[in-house]
DRENTORKOL-3810 file (N, C-alpha, C; in nm, 4 decimals):
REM DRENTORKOL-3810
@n.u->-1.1089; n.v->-6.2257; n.w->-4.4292; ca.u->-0.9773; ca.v->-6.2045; ca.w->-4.3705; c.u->-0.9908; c.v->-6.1986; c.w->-4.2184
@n.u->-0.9116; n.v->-6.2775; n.w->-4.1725; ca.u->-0.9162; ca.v->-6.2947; ca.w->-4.0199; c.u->-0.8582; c.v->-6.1256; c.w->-3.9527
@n.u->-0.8850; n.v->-6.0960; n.w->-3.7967; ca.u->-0.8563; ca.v->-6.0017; ca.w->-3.7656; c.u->-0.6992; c.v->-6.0258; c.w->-3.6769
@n.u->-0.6053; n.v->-5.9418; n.w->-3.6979; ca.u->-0.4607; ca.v->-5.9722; ca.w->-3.6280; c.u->-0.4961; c.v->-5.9487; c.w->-3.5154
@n.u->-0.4000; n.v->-6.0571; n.w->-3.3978; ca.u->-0.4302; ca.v->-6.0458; ca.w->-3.2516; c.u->-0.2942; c.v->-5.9148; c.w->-3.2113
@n.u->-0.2816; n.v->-5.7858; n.w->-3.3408; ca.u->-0.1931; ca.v->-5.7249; ca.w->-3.2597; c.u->-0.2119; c.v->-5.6042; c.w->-3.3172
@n.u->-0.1829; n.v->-5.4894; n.w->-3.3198; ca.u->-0.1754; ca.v->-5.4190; ca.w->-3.4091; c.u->-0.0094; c.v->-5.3166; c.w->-3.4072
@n.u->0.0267; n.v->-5.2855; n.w->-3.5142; ca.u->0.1980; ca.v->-5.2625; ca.w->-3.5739; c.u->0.1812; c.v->-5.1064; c.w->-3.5381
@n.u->0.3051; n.v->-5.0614; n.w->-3.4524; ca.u->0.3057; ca.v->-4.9364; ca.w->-3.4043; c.u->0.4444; c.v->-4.8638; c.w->-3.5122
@n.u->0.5101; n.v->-4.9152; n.w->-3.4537; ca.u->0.6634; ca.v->-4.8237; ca.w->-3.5380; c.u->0.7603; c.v->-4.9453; c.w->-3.5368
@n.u->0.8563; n.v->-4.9039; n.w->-3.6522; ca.u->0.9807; ca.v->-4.9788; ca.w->-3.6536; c.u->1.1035; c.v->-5.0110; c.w->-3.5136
@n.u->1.0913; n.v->-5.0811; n.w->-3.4241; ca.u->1.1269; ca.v->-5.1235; ca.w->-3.3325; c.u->1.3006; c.v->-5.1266; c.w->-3.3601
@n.u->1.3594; n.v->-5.2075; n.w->-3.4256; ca.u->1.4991; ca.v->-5.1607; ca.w->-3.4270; c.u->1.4957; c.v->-5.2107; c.w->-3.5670
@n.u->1.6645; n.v->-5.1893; n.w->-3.6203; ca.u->1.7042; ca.v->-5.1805; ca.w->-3.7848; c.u->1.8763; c.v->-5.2570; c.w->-3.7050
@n.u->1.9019; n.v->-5.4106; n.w->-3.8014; ca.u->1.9955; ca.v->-5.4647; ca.w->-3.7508; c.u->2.0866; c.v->-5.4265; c.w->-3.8873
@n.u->2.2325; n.v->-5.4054; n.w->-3.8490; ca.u->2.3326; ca.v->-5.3612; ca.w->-3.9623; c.u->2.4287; c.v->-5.4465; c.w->-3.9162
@n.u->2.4392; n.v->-5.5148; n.w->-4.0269; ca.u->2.6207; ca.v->-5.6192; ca.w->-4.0485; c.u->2.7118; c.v->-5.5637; c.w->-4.0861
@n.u->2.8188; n.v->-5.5132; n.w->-4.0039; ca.u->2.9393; ca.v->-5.4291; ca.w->-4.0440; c.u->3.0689; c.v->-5.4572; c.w->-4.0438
@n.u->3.1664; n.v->-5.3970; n.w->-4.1307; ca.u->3.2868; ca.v->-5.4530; ca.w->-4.1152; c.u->3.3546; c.v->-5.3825; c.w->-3.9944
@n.u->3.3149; n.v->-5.2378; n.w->-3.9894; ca.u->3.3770; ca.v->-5.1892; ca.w->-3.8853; c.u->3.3057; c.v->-5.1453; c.w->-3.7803
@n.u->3.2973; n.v->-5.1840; n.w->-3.6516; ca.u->3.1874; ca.v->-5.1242; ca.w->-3.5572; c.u->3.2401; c.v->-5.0179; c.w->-3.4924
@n.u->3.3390; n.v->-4.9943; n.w->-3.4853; ca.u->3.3991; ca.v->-4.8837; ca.w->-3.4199; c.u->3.3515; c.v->-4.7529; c.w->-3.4897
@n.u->3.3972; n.v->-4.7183; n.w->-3.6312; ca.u->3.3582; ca.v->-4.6454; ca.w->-3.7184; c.u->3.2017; c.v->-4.6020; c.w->-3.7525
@n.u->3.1214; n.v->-4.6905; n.w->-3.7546; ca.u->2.9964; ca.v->-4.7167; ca.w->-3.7482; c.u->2.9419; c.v->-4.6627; c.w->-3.6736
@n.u->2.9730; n.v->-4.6868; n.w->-3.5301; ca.u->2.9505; ca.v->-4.6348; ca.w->-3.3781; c.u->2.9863; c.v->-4.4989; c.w->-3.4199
@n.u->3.0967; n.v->-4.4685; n.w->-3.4160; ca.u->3.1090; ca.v->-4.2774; ca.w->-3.4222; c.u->3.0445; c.v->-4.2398; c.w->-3.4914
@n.u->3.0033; n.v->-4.2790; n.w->-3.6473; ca.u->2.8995; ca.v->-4.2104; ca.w->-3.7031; c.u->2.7636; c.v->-4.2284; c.w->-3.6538
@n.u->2.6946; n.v->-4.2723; n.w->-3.6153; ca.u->2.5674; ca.v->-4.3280; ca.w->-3.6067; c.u->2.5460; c.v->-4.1897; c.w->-3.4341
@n.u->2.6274; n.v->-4.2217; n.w->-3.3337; ca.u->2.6449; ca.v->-4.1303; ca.w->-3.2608; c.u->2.6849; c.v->-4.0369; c.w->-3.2648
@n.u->2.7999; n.v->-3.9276; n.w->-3.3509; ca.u->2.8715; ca.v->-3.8376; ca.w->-3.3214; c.u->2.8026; c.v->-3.7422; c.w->-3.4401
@n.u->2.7914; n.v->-3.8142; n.w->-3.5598; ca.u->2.6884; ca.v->-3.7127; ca.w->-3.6703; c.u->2.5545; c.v->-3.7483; c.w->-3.6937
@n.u->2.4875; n.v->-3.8896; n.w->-3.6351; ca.u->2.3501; ca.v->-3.8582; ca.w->-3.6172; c.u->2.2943; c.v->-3.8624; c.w->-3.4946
@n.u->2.4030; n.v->-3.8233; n.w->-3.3683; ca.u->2.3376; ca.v->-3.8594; ca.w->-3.2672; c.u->2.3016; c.v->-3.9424; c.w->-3.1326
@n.u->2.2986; n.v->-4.0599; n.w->-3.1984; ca.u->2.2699; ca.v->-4.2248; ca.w->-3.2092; c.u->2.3211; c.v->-4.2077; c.w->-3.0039
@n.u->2.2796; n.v->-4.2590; n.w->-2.9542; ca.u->2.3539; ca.v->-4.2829; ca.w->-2.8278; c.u->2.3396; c.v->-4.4474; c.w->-2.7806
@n.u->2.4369; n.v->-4.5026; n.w->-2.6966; ca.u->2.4961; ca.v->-4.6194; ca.w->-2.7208; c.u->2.3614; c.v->-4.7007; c.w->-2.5874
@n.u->2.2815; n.v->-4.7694; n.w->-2.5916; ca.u->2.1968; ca.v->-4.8332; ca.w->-2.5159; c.u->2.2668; c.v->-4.9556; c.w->-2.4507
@n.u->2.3513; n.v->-5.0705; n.w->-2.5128; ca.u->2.3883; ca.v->-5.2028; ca.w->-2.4274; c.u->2.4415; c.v->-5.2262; c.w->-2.5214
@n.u->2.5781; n.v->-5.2776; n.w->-2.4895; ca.u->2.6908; ca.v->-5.3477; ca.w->-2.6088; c.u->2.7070; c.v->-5.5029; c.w->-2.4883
@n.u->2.6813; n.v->-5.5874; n.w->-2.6035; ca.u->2.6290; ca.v->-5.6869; ca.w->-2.5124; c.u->2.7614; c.v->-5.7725; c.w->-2.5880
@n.u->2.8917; n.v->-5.7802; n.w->-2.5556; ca.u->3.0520; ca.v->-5.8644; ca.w->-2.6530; c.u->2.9943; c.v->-5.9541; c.w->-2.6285
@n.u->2.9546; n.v->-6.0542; n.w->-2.5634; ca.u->2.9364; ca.v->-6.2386; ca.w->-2.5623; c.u->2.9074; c.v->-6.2187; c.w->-2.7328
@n.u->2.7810; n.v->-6.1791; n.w->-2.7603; ca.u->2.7677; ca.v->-6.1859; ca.w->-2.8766; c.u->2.7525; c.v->-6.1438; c.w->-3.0116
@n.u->2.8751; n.v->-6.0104; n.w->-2.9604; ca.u->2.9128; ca.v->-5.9278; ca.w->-3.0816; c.u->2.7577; c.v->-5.8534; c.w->-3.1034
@n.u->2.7184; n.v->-5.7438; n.w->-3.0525; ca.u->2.6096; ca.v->-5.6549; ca.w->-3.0249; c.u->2.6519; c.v->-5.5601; c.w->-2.9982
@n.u->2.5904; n.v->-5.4621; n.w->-3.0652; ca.u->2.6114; ca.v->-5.3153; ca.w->-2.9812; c.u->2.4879; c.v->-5.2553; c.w->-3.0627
@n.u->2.4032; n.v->-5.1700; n.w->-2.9416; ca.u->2.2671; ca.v->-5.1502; ca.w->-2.9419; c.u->2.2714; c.v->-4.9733; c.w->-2.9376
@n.u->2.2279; n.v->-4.9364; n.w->-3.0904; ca.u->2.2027; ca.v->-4.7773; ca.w->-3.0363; c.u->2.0753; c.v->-4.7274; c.w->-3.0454
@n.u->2.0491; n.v->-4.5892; n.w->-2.9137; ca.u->1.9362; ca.v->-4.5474; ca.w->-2.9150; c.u->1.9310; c.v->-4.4347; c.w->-3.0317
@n.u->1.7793; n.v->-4.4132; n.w->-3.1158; ca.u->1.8048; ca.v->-4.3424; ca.w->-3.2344; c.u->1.6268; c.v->-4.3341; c.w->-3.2244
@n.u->1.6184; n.v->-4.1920; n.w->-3.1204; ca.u->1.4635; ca.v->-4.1871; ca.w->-3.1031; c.u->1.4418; c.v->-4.3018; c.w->-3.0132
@n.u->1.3141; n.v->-4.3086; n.w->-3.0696; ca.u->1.2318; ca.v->-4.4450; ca.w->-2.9920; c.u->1.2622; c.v->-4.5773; c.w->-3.0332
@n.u->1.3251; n.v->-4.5900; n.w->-3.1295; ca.u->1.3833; ca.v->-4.7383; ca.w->-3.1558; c.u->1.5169; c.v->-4.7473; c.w->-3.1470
@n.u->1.5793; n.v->-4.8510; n.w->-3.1959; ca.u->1.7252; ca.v->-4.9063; ca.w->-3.2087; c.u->1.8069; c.v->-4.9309; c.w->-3.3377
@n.u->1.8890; n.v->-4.9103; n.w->-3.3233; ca.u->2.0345; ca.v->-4.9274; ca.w->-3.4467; c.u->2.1410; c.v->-4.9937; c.w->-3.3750
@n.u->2.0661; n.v->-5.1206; n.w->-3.4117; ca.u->2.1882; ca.v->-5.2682; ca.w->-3.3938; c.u->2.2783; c.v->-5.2341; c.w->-3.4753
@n.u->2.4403; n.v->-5.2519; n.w->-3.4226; ca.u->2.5612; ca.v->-5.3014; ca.w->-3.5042; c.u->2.6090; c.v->-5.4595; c.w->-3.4983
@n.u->2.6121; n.v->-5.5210; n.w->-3.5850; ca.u->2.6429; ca.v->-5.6558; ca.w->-3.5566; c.u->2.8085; c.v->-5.6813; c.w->-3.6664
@n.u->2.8960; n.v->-5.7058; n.w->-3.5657; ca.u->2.9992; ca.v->-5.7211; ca.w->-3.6826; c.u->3.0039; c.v->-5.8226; c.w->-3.7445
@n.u->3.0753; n.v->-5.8474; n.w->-3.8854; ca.u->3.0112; ca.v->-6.0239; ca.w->-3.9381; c.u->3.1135; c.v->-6.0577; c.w->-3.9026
@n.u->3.2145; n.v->-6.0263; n.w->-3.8374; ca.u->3.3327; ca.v->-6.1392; ca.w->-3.7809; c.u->3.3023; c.v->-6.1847; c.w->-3.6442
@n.u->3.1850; n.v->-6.1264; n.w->-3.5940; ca.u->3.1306; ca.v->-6.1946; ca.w->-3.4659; c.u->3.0224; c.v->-6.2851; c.w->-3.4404
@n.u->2.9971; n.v->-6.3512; n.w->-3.2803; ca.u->2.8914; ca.v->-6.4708; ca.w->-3.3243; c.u->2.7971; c.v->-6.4422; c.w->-3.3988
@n.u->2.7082; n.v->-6.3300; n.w->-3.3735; ca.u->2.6052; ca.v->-6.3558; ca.w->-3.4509; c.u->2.6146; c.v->-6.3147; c.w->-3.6150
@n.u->2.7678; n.v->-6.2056; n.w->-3.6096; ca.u->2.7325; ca.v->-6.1628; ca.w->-3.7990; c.u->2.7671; c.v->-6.2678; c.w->-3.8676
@n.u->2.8888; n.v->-6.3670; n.w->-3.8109; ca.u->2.9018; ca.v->-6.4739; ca.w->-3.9253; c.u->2.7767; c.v->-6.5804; c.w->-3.9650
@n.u->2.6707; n.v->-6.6046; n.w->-3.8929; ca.u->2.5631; ca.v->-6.6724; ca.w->-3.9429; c.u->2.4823; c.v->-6.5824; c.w->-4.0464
@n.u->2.5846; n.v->-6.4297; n.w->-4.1214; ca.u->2.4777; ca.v->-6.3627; ca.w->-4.1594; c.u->2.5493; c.v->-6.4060; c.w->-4.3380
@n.u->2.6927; n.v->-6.5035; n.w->-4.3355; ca.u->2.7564; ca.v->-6.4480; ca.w->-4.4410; c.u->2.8293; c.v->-6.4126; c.w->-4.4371
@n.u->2.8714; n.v->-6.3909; n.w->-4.5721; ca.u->2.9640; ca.v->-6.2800; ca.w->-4.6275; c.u->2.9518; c.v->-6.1503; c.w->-4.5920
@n.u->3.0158; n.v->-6.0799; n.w->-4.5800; ca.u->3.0057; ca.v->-5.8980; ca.w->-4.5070; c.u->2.9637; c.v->-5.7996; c.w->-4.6631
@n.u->2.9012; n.v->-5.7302; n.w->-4.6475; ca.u->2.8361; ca.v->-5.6557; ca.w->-4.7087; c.u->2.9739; c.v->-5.5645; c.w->-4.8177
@n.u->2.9482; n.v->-5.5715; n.w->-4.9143; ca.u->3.0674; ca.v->-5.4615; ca.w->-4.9860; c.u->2.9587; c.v->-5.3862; c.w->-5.1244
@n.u->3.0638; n.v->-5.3592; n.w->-5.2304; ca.u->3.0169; ca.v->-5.3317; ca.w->-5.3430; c.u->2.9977; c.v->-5.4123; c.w->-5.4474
@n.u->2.9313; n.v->-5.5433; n.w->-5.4123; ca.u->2.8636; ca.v->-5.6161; ca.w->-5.5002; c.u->2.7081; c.v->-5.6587; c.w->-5.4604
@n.u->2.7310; n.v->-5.5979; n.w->-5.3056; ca.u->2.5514; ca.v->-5.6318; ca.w->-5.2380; c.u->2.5834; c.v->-5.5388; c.w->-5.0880
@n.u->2.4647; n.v->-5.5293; n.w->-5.0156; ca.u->2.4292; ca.v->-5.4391; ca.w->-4.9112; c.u->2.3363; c.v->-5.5282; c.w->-4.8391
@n.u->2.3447; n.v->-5.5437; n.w->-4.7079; ca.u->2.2252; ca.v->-5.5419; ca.w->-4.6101; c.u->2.1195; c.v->-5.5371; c.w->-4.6396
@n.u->2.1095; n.v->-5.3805; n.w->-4.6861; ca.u->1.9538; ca.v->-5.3065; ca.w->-4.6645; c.u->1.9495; c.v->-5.2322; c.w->-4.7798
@n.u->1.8481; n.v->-5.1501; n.w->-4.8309; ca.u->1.8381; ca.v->-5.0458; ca.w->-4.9509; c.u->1.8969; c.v->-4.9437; c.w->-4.8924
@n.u->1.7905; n.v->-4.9234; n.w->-4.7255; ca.u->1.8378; ca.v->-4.7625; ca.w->-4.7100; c.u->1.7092; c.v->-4.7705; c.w->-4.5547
@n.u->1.7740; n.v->-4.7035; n.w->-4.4106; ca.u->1.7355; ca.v->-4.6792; ca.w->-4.3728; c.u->1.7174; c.v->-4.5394; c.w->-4.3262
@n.u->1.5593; n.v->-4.5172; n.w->-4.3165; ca.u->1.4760; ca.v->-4.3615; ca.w->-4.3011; c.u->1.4958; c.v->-4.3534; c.w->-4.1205
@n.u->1.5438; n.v->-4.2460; n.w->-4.1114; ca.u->1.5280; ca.v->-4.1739; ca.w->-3.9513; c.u->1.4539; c.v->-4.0594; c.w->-3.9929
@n.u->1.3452; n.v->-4.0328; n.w->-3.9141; ca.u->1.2662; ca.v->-3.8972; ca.w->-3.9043; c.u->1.3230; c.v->-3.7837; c.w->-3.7951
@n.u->1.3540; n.v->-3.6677; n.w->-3.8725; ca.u->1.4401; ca.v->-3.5659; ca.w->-3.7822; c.u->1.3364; c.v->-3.4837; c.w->-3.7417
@n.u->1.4030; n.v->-3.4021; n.w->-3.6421; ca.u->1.2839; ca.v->-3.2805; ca.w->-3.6626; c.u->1.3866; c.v->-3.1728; c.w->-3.5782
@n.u->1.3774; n.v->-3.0410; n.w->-3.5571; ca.u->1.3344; ca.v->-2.9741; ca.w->-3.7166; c.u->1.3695; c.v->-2.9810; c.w->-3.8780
@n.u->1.3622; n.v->-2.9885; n.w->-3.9623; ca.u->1.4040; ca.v->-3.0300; ca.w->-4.1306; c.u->1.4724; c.v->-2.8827; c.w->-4.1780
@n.u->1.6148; n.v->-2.8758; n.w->-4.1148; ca.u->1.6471; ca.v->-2.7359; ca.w->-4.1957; c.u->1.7577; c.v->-2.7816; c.w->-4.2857
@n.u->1.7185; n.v->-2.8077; n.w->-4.3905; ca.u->1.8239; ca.v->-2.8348; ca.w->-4.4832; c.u->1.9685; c.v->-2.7985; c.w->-4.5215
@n.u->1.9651; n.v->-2.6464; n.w->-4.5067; ca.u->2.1046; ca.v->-2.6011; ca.w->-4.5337; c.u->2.1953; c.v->-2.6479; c.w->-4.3307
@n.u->2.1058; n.v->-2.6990; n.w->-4.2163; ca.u->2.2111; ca.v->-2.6578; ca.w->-4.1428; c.u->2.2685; c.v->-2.8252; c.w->-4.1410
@n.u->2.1505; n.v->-2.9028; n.w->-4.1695; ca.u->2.1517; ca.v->-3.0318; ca.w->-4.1472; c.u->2.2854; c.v->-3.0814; c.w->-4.2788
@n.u->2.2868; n.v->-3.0135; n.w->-4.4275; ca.u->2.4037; ca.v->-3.0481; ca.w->-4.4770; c.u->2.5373; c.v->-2.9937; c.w->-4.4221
@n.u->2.4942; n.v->-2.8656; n.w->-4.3962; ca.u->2.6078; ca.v->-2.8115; ca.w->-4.2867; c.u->2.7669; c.v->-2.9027; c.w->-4.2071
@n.u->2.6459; n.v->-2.9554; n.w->-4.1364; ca.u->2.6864; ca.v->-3.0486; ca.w->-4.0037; c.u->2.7452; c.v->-3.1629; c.w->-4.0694
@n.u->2.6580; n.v->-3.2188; n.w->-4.1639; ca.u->2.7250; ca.v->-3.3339; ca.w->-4.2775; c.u->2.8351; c.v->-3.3292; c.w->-4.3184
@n.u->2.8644; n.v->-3.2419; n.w->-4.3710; ca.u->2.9944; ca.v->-3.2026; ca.w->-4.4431; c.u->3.1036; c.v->-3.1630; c.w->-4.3401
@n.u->3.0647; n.v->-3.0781; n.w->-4.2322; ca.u->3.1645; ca.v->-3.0658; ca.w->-4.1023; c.u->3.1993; c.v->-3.2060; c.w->-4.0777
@n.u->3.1228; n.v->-3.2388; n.w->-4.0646; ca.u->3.1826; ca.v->-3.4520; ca.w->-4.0403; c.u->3.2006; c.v->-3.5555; c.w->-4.1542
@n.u->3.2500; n.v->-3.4443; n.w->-4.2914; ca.u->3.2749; ca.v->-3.5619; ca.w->-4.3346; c.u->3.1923; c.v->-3.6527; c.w->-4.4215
@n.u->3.0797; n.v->-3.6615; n.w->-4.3855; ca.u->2.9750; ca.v->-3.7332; ca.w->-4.4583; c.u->2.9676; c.v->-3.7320; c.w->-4.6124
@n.u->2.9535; n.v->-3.8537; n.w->-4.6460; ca.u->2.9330; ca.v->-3.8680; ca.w->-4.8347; c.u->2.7737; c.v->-3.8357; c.w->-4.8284
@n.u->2.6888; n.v->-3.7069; n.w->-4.8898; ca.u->2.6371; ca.v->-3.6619; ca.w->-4.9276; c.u->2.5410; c.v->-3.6782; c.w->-5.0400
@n.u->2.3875; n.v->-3.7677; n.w->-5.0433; ca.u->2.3141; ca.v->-3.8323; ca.w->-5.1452; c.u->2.2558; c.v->-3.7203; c.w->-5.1974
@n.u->2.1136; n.v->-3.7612; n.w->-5.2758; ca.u->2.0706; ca.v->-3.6480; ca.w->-5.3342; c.u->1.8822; c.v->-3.6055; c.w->-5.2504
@n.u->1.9044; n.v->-3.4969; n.w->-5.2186; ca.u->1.7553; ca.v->-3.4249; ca.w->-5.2016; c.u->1.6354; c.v->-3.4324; c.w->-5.2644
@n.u->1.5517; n.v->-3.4228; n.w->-5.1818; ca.u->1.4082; ca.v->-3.4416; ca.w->-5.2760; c.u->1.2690; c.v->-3.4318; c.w->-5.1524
@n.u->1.1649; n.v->-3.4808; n.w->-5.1939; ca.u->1.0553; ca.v->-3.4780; ca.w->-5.1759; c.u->1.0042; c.v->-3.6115; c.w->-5.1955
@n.u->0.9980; n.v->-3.7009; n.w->-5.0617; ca.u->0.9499; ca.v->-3.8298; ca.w->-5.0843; c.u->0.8629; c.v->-3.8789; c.w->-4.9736
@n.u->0.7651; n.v->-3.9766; n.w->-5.0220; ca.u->0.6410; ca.v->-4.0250; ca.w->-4.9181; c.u->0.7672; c.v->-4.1196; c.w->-4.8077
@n.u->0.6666; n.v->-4.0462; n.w->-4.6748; ca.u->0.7280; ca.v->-4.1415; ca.w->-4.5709; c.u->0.5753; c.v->-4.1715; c.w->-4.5060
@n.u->0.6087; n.v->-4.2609; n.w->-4.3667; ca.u->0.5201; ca.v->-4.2741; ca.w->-4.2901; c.u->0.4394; c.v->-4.1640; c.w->-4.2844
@n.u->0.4342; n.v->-4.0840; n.w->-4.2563; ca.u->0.3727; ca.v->-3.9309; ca.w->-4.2273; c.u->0.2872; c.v->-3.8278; c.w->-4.3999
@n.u->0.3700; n.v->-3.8976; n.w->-4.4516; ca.u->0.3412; ca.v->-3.8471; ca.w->-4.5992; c.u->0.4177; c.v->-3.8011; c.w->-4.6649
@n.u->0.3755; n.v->-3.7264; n.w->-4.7859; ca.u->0.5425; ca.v->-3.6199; ca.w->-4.8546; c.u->0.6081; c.v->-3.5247; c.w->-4.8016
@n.u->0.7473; n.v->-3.5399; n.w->-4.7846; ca.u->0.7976; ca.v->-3.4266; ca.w->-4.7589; c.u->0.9800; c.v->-3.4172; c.w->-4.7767
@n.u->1.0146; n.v->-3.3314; n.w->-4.7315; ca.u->1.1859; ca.v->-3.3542; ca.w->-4.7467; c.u->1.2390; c.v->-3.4589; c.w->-4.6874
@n.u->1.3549; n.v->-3.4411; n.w->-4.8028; ca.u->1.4219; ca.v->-3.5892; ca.w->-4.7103; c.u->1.6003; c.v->-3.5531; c.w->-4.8011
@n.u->1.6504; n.v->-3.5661; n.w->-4.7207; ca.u->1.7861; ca.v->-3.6182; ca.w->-4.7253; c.u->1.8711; c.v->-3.7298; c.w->-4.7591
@n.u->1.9374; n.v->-3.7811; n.w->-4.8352; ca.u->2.0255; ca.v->-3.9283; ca.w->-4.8326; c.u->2.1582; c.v->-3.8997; c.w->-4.8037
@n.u->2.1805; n.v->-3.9926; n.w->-4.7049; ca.u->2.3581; ca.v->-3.9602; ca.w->-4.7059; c.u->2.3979; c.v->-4.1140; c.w->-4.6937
@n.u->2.5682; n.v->-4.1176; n.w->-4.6819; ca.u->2.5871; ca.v->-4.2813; ca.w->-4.6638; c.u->2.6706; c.v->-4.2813; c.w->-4.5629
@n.u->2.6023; n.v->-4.4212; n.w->-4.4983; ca.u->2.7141; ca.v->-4.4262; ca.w->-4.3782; c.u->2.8832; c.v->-4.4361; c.w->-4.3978
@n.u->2.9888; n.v->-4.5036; n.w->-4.2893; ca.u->3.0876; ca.v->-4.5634; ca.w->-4.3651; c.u->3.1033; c.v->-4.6653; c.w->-4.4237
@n.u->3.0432; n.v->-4.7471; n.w->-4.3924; ca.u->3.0094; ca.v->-4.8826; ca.w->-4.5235; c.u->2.9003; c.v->-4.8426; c.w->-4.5998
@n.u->2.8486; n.v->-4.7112; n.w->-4.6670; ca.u->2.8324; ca.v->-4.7283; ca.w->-4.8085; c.u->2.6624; c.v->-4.7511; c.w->-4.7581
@n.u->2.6007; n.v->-4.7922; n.w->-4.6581; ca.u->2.4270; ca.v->-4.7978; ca.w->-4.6524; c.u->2.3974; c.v->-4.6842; c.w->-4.6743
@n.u->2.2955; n.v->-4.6357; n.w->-4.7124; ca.u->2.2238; ca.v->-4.5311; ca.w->-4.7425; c.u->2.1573; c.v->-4.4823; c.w->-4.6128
@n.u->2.1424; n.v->-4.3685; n.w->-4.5739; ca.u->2.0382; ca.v->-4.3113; ca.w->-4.4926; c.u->1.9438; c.v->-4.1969; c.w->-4.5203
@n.u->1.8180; n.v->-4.1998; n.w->-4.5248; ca.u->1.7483; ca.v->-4.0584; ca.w->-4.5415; c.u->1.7276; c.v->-4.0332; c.w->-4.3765
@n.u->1.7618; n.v->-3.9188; n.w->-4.4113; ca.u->1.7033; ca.v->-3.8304; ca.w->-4.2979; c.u->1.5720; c.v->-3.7108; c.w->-4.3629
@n.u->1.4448; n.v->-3.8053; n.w->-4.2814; ca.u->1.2850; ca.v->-3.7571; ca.w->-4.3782; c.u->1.2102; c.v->-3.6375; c.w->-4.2267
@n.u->1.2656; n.v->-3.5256; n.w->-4.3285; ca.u->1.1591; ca.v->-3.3974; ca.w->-4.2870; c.u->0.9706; c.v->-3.4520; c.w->-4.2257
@n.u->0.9088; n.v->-3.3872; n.w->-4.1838; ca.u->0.7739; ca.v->-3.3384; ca.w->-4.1287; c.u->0.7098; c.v->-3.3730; c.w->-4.2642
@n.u->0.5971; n.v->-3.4026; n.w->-4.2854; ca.u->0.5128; ca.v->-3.3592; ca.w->-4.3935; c.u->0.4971; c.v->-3.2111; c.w->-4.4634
@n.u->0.4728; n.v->-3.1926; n.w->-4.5827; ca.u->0.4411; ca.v->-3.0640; ca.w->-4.6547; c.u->0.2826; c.v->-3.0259; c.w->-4.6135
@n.u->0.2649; n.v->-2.9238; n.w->-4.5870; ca.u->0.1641; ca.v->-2.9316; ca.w->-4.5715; c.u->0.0350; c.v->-2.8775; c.w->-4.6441
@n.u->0.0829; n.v->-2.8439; n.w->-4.7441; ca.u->0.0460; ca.v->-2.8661; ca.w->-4.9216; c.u->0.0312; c.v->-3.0165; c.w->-4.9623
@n.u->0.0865; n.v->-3.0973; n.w->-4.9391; ca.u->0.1136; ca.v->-3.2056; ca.w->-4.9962; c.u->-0.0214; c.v->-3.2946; c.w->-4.8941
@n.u->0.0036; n.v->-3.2510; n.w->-4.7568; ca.u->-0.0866; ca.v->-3.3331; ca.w->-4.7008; c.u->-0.2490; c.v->-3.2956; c.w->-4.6900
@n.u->-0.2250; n.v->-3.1651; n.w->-4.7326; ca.u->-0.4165; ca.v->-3.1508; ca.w->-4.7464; c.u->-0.4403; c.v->-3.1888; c.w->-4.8796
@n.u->-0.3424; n.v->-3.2319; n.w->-4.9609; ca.u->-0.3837; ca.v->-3.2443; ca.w->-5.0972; c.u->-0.3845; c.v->-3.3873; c.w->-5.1030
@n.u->-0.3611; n.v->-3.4788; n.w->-5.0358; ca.u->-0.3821; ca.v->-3.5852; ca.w->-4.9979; c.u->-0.4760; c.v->-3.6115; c.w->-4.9205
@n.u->-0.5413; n.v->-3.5255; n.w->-4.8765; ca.u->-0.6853; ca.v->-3.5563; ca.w->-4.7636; c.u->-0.7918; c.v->-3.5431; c.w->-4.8595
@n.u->-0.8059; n.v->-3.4921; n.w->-4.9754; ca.u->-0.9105; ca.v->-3.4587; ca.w->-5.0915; c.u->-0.9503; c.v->-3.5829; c.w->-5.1614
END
C-alpha cells in the first residue's frame, strides 16, 4: 500500500440542501450557536462557523442547490445525521435550552465518536436532518478501550 501525500485532520465543512435558509440559519445559530462566516448570494451560499469547521446552507432553488435535485423531504434526506462535539455535556441543561427553542427532541444514549464512547444527544433540525450533539469520552469506557 502506497503512503498518502497527506494526512486527514477533522471534518472541514458539512454542505446542507434546504428548502428554507432563513429558518435553517436561526436554528443552526440561535439554538446551536452556529455564527454566520460569508453568505456569498451570486451563488446561493451561506457559510456557518460551528467550531473549527463549517455548516454550508445551500438552498435547492438556488445556483448551486438545483444541480443537487430534488429538495430533500420525507421520502429521502441529504445526510443520515450530522455529529457536532459540545463541550461541556450537561444533559439536563442542554435539553433544557432545546425545548426553550422549540426543538424536536431524538433519543439519548452512549455512542462511539471520534474521541470514543460517550453521550450524545439527537435532535432534528427544521427540515427533519438529524443532529447529535456528542459529549467528551467516558472515561470508563476509554480506559477500557486502552486494554
Amino acid at each position: 500500500m502506497s503512503r498518502l501525500p497527506f494526512q486527514l485532520r477533522q471534518i472541514d465543512h458539512v454542505v446542507l440542501r434546504v428548502r428554507d435558509a432563513a429558518a435553517m440559519q436561526a436554528f443552526y445559530c440561535e439554538v446551536l450557536g452556529c455564527t454566520v462566516e460569508r453568505h456569498q448570494e451570486a451563488i446561493g451560499l451561506l457559510q456557518l462557523r460551528a467550531g473549527s469547521s463549517l455548516i454550508d446552507l445551500v438552498p435547492v432553488d438556488g445556483k448551486l442547490g438545483r444541480i443537487g435535485g430534488a429538495a430533500p423531504g420525507a421520502e429521502g434526506r441529504n445526510m443520515d445525521h450530522l455529529c457536532l462535539r459540545v463541550e461541556p455535556f450537561d444533559r439536563e441543561a442542554i435539553v433544557a435550552h432545546l425545548q426553550a427553542h422549540g426543538a424536536r427532541i431524538g433519543e439519548f444514549g452512549s455512542r462511539y465518536g471520534a474521541e470514543g464512547e460517550g453521550p450524545s444527544q439527537y435532535l432534528f433540525d427544521p427540515e427533519g436532518n438529524v443532529v447529535e450533539l456528542k459529549g467528551p469520552p467516558d472515561r470508563d469506557a476509554a480506559q477500557e478501550n486502552r486494554r
